[in-house]
Structures are given as C-alpha cells and as structure tokens.
PDB file of N, CA, C and O in Angstrom:
ATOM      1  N   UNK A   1      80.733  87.881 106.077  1.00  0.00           N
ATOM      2  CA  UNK A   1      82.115  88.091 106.561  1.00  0.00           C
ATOM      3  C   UNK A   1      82.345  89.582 106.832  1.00  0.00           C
ATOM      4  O   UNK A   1      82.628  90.430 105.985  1.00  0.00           O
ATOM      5  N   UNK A   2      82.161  89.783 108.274  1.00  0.00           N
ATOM      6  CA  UNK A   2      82.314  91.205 108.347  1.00  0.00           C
ATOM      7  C   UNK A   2      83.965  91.578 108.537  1.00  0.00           C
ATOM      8  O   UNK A   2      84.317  92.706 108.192  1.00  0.00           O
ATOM      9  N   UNK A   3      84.597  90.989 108.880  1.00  0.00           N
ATOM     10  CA  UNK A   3      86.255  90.731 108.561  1.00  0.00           C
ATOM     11  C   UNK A   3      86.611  91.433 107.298  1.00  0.00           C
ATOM     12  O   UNK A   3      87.166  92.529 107.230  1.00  0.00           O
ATOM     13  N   UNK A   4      86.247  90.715 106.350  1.00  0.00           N
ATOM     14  CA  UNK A   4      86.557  90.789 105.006  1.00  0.00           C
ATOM     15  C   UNK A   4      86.271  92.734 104.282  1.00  0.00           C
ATOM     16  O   UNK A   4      86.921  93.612 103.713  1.00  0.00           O
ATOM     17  N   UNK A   5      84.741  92.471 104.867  1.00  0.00           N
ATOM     18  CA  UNK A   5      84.583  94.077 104.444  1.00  0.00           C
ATOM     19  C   UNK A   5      85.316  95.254 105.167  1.00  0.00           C
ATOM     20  O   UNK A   5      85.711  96.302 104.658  1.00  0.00           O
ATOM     21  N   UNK A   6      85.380  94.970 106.073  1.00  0.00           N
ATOM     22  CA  UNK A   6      86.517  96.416 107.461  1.00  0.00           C
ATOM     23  C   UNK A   6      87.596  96.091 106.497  1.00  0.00           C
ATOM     24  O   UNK A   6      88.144  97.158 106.220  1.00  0.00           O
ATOM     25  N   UNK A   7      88.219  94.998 105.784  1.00  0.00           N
ATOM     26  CA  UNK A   7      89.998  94.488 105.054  1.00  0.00           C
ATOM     27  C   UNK A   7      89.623  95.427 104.120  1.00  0.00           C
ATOM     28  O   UNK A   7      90.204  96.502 104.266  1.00  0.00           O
ATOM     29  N   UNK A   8      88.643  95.358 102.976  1.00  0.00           N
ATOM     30  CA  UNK A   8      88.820  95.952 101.721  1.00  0.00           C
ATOM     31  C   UNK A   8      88.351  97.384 102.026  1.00  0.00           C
ATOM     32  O   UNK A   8      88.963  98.241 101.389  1.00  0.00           O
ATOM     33  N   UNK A   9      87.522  97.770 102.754  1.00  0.00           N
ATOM     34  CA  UNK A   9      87.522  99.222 103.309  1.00  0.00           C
ATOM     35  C   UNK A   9      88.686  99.800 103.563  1.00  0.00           C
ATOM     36  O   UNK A   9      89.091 100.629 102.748  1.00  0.00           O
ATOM     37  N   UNK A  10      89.555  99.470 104.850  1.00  0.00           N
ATOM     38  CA  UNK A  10      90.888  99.816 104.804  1.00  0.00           C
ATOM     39  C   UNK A  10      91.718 100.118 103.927  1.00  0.00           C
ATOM     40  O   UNK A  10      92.486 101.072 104.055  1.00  0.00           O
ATOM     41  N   UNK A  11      91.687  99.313 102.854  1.00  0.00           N
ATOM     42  CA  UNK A  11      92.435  98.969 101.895  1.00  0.00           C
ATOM     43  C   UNK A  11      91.867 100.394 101.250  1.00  0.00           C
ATOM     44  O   UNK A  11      92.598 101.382 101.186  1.00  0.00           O
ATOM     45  N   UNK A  12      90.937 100.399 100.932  1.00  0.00           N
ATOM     46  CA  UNK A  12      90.791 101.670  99.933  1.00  0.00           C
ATOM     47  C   UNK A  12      90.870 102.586 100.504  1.00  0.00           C
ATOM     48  O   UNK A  12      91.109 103.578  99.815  1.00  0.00           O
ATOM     49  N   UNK A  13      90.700 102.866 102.346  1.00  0.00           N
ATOM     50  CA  UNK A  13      91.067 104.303 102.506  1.00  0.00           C
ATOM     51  C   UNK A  13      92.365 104.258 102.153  1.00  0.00           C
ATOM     52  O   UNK A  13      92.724 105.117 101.349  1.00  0.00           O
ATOM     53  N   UNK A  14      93.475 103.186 102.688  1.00  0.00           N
ATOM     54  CA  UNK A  14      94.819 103.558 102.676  1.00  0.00           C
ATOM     55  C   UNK A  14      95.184 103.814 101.157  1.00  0.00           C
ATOM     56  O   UNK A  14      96.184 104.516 101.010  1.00  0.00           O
ATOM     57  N   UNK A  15      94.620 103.421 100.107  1.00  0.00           N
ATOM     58  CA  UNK A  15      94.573 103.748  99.017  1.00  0.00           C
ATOM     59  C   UNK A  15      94.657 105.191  98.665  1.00  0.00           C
ATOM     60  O   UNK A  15      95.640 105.768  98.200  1.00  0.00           O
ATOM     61  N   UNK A  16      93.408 105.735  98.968  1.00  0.00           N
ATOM     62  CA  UNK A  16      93.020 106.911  98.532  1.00  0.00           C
ATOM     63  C   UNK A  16      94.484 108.135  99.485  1.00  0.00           C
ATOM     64  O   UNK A  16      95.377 108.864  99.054  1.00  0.00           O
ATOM     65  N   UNK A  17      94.063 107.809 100.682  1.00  0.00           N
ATOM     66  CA  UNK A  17      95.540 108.327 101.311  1.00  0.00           C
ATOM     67  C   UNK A  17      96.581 108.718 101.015  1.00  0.00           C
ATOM     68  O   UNK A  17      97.102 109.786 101.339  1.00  0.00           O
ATOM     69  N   UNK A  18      97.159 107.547 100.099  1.00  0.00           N
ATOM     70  CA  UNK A  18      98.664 107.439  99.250  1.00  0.00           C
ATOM     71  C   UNK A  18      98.420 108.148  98.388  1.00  0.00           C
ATOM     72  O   UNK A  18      99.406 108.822  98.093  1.00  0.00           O
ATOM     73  N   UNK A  19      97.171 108.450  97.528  1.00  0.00           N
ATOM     74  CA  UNK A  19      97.192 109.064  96.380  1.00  0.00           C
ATOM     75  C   UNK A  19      97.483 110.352  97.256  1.00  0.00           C
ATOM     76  O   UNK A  19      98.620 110.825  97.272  1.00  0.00           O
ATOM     77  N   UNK A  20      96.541 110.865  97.918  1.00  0.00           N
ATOM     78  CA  UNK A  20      96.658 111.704  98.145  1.00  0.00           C
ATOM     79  C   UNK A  20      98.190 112.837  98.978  1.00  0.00           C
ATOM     80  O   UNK A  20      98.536 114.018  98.952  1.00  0.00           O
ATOM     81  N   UNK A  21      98.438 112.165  99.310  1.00  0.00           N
ATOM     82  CA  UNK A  21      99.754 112.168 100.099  1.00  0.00           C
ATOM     83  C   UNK A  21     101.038 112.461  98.562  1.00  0.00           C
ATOM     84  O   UNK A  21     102.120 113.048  98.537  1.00  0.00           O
ATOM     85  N   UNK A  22     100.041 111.545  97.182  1.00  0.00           N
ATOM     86  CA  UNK A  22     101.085 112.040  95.830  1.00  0.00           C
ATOM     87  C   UNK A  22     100.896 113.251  95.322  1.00  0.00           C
ATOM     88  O   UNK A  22     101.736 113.853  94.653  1.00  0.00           O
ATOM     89  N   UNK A  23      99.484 113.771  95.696  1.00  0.00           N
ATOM     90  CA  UNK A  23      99.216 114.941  95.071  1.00  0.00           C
ATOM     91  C   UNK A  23      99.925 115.433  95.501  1.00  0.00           C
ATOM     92  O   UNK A  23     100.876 115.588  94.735  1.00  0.00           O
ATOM     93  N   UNK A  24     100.107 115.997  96.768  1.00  0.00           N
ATOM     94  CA  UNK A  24     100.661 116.934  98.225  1.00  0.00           C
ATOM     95  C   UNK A  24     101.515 116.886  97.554  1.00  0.00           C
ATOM     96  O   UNK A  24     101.464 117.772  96.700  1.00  0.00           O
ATOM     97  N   UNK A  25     102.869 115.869  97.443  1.00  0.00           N
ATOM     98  CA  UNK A  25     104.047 116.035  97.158  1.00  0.00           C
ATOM     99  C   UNK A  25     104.474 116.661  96.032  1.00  0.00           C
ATOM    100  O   UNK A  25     105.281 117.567  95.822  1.00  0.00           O
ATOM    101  N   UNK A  26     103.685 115.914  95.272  1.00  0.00           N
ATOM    102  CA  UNK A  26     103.782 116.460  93.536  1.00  0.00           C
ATOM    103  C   UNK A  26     103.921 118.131  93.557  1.00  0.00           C
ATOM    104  O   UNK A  26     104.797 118.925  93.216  1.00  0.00           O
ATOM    105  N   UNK A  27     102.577 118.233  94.146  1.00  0.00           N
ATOM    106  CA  UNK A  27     102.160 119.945  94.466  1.00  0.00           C
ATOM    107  C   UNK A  27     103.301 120.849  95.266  1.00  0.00           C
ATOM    108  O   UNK A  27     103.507 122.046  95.064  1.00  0.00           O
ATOM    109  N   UNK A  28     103.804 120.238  95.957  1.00  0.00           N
ATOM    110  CA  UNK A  28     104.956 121.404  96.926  1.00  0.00           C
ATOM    111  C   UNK A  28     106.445 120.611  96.038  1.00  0.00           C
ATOM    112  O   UNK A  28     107.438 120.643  96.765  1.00  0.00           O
ATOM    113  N   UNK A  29     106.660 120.061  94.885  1.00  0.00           N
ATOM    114  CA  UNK A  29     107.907 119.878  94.215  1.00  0.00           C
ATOM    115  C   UNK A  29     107.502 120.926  93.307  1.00  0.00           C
ATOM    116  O   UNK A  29     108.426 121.696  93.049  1.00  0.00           O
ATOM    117  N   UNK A  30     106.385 121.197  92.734  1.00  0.00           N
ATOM    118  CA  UNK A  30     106.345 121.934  91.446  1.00  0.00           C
ATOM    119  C   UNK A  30     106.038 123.483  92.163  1.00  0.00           C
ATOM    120  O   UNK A  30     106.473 124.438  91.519  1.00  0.00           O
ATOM    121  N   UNK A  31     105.350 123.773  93.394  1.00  0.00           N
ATOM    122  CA  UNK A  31     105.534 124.697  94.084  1.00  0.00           C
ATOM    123  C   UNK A  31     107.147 125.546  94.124  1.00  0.00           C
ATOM    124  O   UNK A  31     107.499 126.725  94.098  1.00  0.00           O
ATOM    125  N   UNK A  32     107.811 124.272  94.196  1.00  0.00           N
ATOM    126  CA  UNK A  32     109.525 124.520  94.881  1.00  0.00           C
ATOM    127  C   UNK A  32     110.031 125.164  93.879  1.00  0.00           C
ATOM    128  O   UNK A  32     110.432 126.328  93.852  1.00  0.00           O
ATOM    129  N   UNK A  33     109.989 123.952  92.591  1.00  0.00           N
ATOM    130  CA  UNK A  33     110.863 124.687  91.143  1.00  0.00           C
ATOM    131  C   UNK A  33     110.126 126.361  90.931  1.00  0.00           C
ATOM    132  O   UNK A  33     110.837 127.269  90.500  1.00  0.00           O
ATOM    133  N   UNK A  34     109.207 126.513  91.155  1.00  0.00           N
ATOM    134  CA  UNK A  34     108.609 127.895  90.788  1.00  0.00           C
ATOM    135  C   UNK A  34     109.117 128.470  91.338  1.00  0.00           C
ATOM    136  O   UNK A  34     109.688 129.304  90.635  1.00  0.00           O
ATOM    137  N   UNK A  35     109.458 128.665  93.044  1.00  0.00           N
ATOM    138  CA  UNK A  35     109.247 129.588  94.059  1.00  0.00           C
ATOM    139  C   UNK A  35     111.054 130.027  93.916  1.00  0.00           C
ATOM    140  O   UNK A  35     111.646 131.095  94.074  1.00  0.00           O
ATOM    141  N   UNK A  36     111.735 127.994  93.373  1.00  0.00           N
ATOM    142  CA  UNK A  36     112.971 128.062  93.546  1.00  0.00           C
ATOM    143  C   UNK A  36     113.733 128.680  92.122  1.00  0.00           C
ATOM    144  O   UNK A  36     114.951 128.830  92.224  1.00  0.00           O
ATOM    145  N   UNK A  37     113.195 128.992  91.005  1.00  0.00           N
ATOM    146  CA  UNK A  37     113.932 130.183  89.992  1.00  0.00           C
ATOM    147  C   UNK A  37     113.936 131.294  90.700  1.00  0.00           C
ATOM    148  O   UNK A  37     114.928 132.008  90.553  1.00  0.00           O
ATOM    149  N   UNK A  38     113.140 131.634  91.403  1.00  0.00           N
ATOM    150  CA  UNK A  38     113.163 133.160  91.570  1.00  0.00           C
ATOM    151  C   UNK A  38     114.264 133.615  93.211  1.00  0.00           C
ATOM    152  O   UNK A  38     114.601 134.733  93.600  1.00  0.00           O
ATOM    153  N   UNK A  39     114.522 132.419  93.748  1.00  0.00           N
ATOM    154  CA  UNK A  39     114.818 132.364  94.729  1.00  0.00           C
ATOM    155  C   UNK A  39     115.613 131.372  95.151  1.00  0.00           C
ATOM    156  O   UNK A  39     115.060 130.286  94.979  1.00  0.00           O
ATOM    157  N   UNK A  40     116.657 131.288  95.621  1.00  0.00           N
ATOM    158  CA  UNK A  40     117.334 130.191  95.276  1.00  0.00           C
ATOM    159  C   UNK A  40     117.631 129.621  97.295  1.00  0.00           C
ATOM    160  O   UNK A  40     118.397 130.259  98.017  1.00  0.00           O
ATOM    161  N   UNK A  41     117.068 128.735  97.653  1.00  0.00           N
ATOM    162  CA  UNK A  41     117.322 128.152  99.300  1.00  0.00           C
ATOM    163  C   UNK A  41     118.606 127.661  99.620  1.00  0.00           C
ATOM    164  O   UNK A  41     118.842 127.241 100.753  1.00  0.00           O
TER     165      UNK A  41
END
C-alpha cells in the first residue's frame, strides 16, 4: 500500500512542523517578555 505510506509520512512531517512552529512561538513569547521589561511596545 503505497497510499498508506505517503498518509503516515505526511502525517509525521506535519507533525514535526507543528512542533516546530511551537518552538518558534514559545521562543519569540519568551524573547518578548525579556526584550519587553526593558522596553515597553
């Protein structure tokens, strides 16, 4: 079933993606509070 394998491939890039896409965010919120004591937007 070559169907099946391209499904669960997908699946884990879009996986890995999302994580990654949490780091990013995570990273420029805790970026913000830092940048944003000293500086207020």
């Amino acid at each position: 079933m070559v169907d099946f394998r391209i499904a669960e491939f997908l699946e884990e890039f879009v996986k890995r993606v999302f994580y990654s896409l949490e780091y990013v965010r995570i990273g420029v919120v805790y970026l913000g509070r830092k940048t944003g004591e000293k500086k207020r937007i």
